[in-house]
N, C-alpha and C positions, 0 to 999 in steps of 0.2 A: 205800209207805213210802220209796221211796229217791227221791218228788220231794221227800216233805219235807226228808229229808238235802240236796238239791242247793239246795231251798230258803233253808234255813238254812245254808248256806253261802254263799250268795249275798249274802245281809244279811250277813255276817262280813265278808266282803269289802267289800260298801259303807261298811260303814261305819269303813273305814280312813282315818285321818289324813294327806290330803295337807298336808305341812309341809317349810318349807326352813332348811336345815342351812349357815351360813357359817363355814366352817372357817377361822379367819385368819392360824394357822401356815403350810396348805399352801397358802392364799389360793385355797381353790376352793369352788363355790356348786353343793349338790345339792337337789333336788329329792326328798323320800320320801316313800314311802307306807307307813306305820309305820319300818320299818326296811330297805326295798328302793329302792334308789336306781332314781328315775324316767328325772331327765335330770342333766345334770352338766357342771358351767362351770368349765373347769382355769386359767382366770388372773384371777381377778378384781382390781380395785387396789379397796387401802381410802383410810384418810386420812391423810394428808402424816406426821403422828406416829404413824401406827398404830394397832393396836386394845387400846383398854383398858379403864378405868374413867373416863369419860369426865368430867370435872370444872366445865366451864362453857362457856358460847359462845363461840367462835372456839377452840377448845385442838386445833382437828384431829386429833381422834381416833376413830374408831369405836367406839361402843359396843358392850361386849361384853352379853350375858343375852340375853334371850327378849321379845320384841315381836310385836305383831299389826300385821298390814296394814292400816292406816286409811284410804288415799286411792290414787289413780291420777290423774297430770298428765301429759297426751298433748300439752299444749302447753312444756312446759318446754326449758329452752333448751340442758337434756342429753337429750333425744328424751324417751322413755318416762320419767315420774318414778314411782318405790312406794314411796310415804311410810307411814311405820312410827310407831308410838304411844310413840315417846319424847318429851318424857321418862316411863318407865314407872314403875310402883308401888315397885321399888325403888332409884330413883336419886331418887325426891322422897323418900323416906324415908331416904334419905344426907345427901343434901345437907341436907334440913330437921334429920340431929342434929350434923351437923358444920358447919353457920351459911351455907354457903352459898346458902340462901333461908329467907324468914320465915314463918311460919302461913298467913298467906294465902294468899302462890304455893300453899304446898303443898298447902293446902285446896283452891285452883283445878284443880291438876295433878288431885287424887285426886277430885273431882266429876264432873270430866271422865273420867276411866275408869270411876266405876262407873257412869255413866250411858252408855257405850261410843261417847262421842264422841272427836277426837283429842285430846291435851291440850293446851294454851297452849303454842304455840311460841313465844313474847317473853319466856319467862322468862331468868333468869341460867344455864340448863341450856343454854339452848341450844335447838335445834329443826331441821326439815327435813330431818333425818336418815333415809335410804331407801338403795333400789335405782335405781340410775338407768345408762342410758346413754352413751353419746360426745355425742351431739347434734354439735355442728361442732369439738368436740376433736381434738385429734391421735393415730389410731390408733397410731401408733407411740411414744409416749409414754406411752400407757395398758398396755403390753406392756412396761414395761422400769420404770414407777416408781407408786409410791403418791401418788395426786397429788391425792386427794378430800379436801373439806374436812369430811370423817366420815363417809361416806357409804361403802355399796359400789357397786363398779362395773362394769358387761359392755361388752361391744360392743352397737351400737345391732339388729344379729341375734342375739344371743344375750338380749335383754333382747325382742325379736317373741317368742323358744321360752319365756321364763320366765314371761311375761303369760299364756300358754296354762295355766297349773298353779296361778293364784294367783286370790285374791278379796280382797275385805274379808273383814277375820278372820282371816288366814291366819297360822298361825305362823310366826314366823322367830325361829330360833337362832343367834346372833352366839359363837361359841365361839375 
């Protein structure tokens, strides 16, 4: 009786949700597994305007809500790129009721998530929006200013520890 109790314990545990949490008040990036912090990145920089409700391409801002991991670019020219599935299901239902794109973009955007691909990065949303590294940036300016062009951002070692914790699929909470 009591392998089945350790049993079923064990499945409880697998099947907890590792997911990451971008806090952009205290500008720090955790790693959980339901609600137990894994690993945790205390300066990350966002983008030049900050994080908000992100409104169109080039407005430098981080997008706040809930994204999935759609890609990994190991050549990018900020080291480690982890590009994230905006624009998501509700920032094309934004922008498509307040005119900032037409039926189509947003029919493209929403085809594209439910068939779980990334969605059209050329829209008037904007696009490329991830996790990414320094690549040949200046560490001491990534430590002192928000200087992404909406994106978040670690040291190129702390983006090696956060690839260890992520997939395609993976949740990310822009808060």
């Amino acid at each position: 009786m009591s392998a089945i109790v350790l049993w079923s314990c064990l499945v409880g545990s697998a099947a907890a949700e590792v997911w990451v949490q971008v806090d952009t008040k205290a500008q720090t990036l955790q790693v959980l597994d339901d609600e137990r912090v894994l690993d945790r990145f205390d300066r990350v920089a966002l983008g030049v305007a900050g994080a908000g409700l992100k409104q169109r391409r080039g407005d430098d801002k981080t997008p706040l809500g809930s994204f999935r991991v759609g890609w990994f670019n190991s050549q990018s020219r900020f080291g480690l790129f982890i590009g994230l599935d905006y624009p998501n299901r509700d920032y094309a239902e934004g922008a498509l009721q307040d005119g900032r794109i037409d039926s189509q973009t947003h029919a493209r955007i929403i085809a594209a998530l439910d068939a779980g691909r990334t969605p059209p990065q050329d829209t008037p949303l904007g696009g490329q929006i991830g996790i990414h590294g320094l690549g040949a940036g200046n560490p001491d300016v990534h430590g002192l200013f928000n200087w992404t062009n909406g994106c978040v951002a670690l040291t190129d070692a702390e983006m090696r520890r956060l690839v260890k914790w992520v997939a395609a699929g993976t949740r990310v909470e822009i808060r």
